[in-house]
C-alpha positions, 0 to 999 in steps of 0.5 A: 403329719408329725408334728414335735415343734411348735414356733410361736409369733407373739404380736398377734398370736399370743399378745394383742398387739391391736390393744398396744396400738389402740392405747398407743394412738388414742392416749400417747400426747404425740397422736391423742389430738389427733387419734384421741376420740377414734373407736376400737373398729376404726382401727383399721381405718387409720392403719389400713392393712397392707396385703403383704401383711394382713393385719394392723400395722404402724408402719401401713399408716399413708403419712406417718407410719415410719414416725408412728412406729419409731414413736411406738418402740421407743415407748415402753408404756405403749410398747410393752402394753400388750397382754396375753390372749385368753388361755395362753398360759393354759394352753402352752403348759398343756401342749408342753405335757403333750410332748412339744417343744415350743419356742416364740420367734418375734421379729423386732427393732432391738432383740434385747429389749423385746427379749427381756419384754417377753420374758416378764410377759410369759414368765409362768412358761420360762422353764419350758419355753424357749424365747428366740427373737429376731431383728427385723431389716428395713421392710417386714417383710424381709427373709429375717424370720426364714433366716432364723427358723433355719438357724433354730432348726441348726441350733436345737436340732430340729426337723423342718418338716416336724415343725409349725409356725403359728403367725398372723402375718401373711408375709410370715407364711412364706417363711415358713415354707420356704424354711420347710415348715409349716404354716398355720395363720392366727385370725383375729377381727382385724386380719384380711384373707390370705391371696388365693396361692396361700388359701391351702393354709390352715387359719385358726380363730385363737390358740384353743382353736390351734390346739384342737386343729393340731390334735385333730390333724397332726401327729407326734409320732 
């Protein structure tokens, strides 16, 4: 398999959204009466994840989720709260001297907020990394992210098959294939188990753990 192109989910994949949720829930006056005294493995207990996504998500809460994750976008203390993973940065300048053209490709309520979010956030890997992101409709899980991998593909004259998305969602796996790519699933304590049709895919405990499995299976030339 040759792989040239390396498309990065953010939320979950290079930040960790569950600590933005976590502080969101536990200190936000709107929920802290509420979430204020739950523990870091209750999480999952109070956004129970739904099989089409895999892992914590606002909008799974039974009751509040649409108010939840309206309250959450529209605070930037929570929002933008969310740091980089352990090794992120080394591992991005690594692969980008290997040769990869690498780009992030995050579905949002508002592209330019998140934009300019995420330009601060991995500003150390600016002059290389290409920051793409995409408006999400009414439901996560819609064809957004297919729709602009495909645009990227057209826009930076990409191969399809040359190219991998490395996400935690199960919903984005889809997309990926569905665009001619391919998909490789970021694990973390929270995420659930891919359903039987999609277990052929390759799931990785962290970005290292990416990085070897991409040098070990994969190609660029």
């Amino acid at each position: 398999m040759i792989i040239k192109n390396i498309f990065w989910d953010v939320d979950g994949v290079l930040a960790n959204l569950n600590y933005a949720y976590f502080n969101f829930l536990t200190k936000h006056p709107k929920y802290a009466p509420v979430y204020g005294n739950i523990k870091w493995a209750d999480l999952p207990k109070v956004l129970p994840v739904n099989p089409k996504y895999g892992a914590l998500e606002l909008k799974t809460h039974p009751e509040r989720g649409e108010e939840l994750d309206y309250d959450f976008c529209h605070s930037p203390e929570f929002f933008c709260n969310r740091p980089l993973y352990p090794h992120v940065i080394e591992v991005l300048k690594e692969l980008n001297q290997k040769g990869y053209r690498q780009f992030t490709l995050s579905a949002t309520f508002d592209v330019e907020t998140k934009k300019k979010f995420l330009n601060k956030l991995l500003a150390e890997v600016s002059d290389f990394l290409t920051i793409e992101c995409v408006q999400h409709g009414k439901f996560m899980h819609d064809t957004a992210k297919e729709d602009m991998l495909r645009a990227c593909y057209e826009k930076y004259g990409l191969k399809a098959e040359e190219t991998v998305l490395v996400d935690d969602r199960i919903y984005n796996q889809q997309a990926a294939i569905n665009s001619g790519a391919h998909p490789v699933r970021m694990r973390c304590e929270f995420t659930t188990d891919l359903p039987e049709d999609l277990r052929w895919i390759p799931e990785v405990k962290d970005i290292e753990d990416f990085k070897n499995w991409l040098y070990a299976n994969t190609a660029m030339a």
